[in-house]
C-alpha positions as CSV (number, residue, x, y, z in Angstrom):
1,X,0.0,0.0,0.0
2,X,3.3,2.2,-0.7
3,X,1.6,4.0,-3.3
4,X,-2.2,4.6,-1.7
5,X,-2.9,8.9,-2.3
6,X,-5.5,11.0,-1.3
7,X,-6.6,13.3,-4.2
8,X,-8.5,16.4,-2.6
9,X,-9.9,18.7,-5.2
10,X,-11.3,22.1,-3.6
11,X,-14.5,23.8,-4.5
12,X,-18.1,25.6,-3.7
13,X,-21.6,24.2,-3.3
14,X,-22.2,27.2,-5.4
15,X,-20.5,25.9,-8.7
16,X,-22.2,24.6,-11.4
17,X,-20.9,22.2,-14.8
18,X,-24.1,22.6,-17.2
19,X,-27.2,21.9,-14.7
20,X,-25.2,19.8,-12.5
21,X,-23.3,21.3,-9.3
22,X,-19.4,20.3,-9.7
23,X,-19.1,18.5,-6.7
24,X,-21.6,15.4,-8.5
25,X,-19.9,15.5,-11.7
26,X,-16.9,15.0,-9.9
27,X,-18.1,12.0,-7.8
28,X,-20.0,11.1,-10.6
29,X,-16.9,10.7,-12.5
30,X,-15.0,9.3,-9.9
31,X,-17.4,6.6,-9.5
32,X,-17.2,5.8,-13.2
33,X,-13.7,5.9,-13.3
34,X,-13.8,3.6,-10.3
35,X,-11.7,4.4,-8.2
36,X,-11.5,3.0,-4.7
37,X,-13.8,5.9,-2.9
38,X,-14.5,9.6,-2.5
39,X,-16.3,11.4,0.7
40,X,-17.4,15.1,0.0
41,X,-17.1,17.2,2.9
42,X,-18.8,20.7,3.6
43,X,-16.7,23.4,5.5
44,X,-18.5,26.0,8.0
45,X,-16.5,28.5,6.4
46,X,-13.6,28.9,3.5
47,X,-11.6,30.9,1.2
48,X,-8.8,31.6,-1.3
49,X,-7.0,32.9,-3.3
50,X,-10.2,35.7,-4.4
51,X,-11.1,36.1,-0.5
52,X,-14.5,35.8,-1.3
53,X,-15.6,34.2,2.3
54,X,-18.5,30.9,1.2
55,X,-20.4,30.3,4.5
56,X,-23.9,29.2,4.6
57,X,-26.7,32.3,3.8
58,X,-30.2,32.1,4.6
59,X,-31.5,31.4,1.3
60,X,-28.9,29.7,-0.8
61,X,-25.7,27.3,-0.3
62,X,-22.7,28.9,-0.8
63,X,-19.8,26.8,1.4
64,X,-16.5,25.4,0.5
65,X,-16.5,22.1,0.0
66,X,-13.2,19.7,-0.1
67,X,-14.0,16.5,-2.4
68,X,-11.3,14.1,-1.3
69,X,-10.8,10.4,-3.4
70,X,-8.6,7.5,-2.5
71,X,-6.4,5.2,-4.9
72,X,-3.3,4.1,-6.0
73,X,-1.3,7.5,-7.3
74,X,-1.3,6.7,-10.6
75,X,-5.4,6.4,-11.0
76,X,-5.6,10.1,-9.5
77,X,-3.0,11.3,-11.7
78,X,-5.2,9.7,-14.6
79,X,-8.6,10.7,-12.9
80,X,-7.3,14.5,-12.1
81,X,-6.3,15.5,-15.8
82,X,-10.0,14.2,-17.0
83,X,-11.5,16.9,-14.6
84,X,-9.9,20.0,-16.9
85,X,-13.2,20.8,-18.9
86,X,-14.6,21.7,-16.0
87,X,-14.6,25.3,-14.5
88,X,-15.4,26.1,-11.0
89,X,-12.7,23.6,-9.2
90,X,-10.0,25.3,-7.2
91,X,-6.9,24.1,-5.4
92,X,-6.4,19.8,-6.6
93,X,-3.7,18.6,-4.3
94,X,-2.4,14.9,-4.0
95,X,-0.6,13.4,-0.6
96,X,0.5,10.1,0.6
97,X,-1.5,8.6,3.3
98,X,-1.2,5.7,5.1
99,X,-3.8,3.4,5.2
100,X,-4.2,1.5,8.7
101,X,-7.3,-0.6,8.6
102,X,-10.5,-0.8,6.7
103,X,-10.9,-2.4,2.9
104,X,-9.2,-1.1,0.5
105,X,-9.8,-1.7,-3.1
106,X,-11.4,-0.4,-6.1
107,X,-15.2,-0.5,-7.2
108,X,-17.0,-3.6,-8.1
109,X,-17.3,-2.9,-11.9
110,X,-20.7,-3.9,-12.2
């Protein structure tokens, strides 16, 4: 398990591919691609590089959200360049991790 990553791909709740928000496409093509998981999490608050603070309004969505995805280095290296068409993604960034229990193995292809 020398070569188990953790791809995390940074974005908003508020960004949209087409009619679909980016975080699904992303899991969506994750999934298809499949690799060995993704969680999506949401973040109270967030910014970057533009300062624009994304927190939670009253009437619409607007938090940062970190998509993170797990797999052998070479499948996020292959999964992260199919995700340039779409606009809206920030920061991608790609550590080592260490994986101490649990399964670990790709998607059932069916």
């Amino acid at each position: 398990m020398q070569n188990t990553r953790l791809l995390r791909i940074y974005t908003d709740e508020a960004a949209y591919f087409g009619d679909r928000k980016v975080l699904e496409v992303v899991a969506s093509r994750a999934r298809d691609a499949r690799l060995a998981g993704a969680t999506i999490l949401e973040a109270l608050i967030g910014f970057g590089r533009s300062a624009h603070q994304h927190r939670r309004h009253v009437l619409e969505s607007d938090r940062s959200v970190v998509i993170e995805i797990i797999d052998e280095e070479g499948a996020l290296r292959r999964f992260a360049q199919t995700l340039d068409d779409i606009p809206g993604l920030g920061l991608i960034t790609l550590e080592a991790v260490e994986v101490l229990g649990g399964a670990f193995m790709r998607a059932d292809p069916a």
